[in-house]
C-alpha positions in Angstrom: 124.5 83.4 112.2 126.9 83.9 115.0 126.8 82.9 118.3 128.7 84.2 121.1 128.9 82.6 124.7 130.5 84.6 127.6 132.1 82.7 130.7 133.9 83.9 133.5 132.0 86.3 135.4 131.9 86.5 139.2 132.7 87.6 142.7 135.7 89.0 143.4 137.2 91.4 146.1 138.8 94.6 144.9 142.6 94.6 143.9 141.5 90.8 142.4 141.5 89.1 139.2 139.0 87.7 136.8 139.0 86.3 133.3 136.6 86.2 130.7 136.2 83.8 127.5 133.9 84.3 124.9 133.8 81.1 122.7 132.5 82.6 118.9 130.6 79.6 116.4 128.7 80.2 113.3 129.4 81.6 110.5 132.1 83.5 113.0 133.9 84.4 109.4 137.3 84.8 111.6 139.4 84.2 108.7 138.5 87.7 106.9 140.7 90.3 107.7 138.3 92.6 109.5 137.0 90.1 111.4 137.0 91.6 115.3 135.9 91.1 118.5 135.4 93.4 121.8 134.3 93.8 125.0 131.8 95.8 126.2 130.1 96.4 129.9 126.9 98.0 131.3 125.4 98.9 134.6 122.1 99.2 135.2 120.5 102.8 134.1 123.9 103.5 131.7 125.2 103.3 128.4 126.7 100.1 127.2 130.4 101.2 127.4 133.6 100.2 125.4 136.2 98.1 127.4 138.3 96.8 124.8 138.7 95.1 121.3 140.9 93.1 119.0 141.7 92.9 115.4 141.5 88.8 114.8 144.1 88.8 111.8 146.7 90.9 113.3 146.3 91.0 117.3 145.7 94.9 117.1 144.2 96.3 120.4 142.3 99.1 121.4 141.5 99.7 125.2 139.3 102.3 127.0 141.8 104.7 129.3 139.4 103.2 132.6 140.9 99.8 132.1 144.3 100.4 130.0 147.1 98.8 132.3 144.7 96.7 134.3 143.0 95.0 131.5 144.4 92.5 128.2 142.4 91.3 125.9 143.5 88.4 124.0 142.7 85.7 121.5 143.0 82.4 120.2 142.0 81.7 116.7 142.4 77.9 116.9 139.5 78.1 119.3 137.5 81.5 118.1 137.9 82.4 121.7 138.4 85.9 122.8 139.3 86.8 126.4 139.8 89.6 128.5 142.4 89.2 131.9 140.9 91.4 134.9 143.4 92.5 137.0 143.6 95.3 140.1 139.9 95.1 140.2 138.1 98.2 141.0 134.1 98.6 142.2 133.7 100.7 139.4 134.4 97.5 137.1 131.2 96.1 138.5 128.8 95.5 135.6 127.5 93.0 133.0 130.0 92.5 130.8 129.2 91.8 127.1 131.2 90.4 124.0 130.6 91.7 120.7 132.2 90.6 117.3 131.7 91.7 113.8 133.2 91.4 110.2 133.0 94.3 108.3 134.5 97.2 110.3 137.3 99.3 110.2 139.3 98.5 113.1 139.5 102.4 114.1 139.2 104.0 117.6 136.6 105.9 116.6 134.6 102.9 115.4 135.3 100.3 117.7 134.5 101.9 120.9 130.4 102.9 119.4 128.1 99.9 120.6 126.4 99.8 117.1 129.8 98.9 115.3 128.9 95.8 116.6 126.8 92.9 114.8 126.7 90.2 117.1 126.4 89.8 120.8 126.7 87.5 123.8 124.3 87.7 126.7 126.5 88.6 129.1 128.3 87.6 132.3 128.2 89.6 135.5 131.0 90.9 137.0 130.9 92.1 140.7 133.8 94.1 142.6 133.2 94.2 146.3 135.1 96.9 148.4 
C-alpha cells in the first residue's frame, strides 16, 4: 500500500508563490523504472484536472499548457518527495490540489494527463488565489 501526504497549500495573493510537497511511504516501489508521480487539482462541480507529472528514474516532465512556465515540478528520491513550485499565481489556480503516483504506466502525454492512470492518491491540500 502507498500512502501519499500533501503539504503546502494555502492563501496567497495573485502574482504569488506557493509550494507543494507530497511525501510518498509504502510500498512507494520508486526504484522501478515506471515508477511516477503527478499533480492533479479540482474545483468544486469539475473534473479532476492534470497539472503536471514526473518520471522518478529519469526526471522526465510533462505539464498542462495552463501552468507550463509558471509551474515546476520536481523531485527528490532520497526522500520520495515530489513537489510542485507555484509561481505568478493566478485565481484560476484556486482549487484542491491532489498528488497521485503509480508504477506501472507509460510515461506518455496521453496517459499521464487521464485521472485513472493513476493508482494512488493523497487527500489533498487547498490552494486559494485571491485577486
Amino acid at each position: 500500500q502507498v500512502r501519499l501526504v500533501e503539504s503546502g497549500g494555502g492563501l496567497v495573493q495573485a502574482g504569488g508563490s506557493l509550494r507543494l510537497s507530497c511525501a510518498a511511504s509504502g510500498r512507494t516501489s520508486s526504484t522501478s523504472s515506471k515508477f511516477a508521480m503527478a499533480w492533479f487539482r479540482q474545483v468544486p462541480g469539475k473534473e479532476r484536472e492534470f497539472v503536471a507529472a514526473i518520471n522518478w528514474s529519469d526526471g522526465s516532465k510533462h505539464y498542462a499548457d495552463s501552468v507550463k512556465g509558471r509551474f515546476t515540478i520536481s523531485r527528490d528520491g532520497a526522500k520520495d518527495t515530489m513537489y510542485l513550485q507555484m509561481s505568478s499565481l493566478k485565481p484560476d489556480d484556486t482549487a484542491v490540489y491532489y498528488c497521485a503516483a503509480d508504477s506501472a504506466q507509460v510515461f506518455v502525454w496521453v496517459v499521464v494527463i487521464r485521472a485513472g492512470t493513476w493508482e494512488h492518491w493523497g487527500q489533498g491540500t487547498q490552494v486559494t488565489v485571491s485577486s
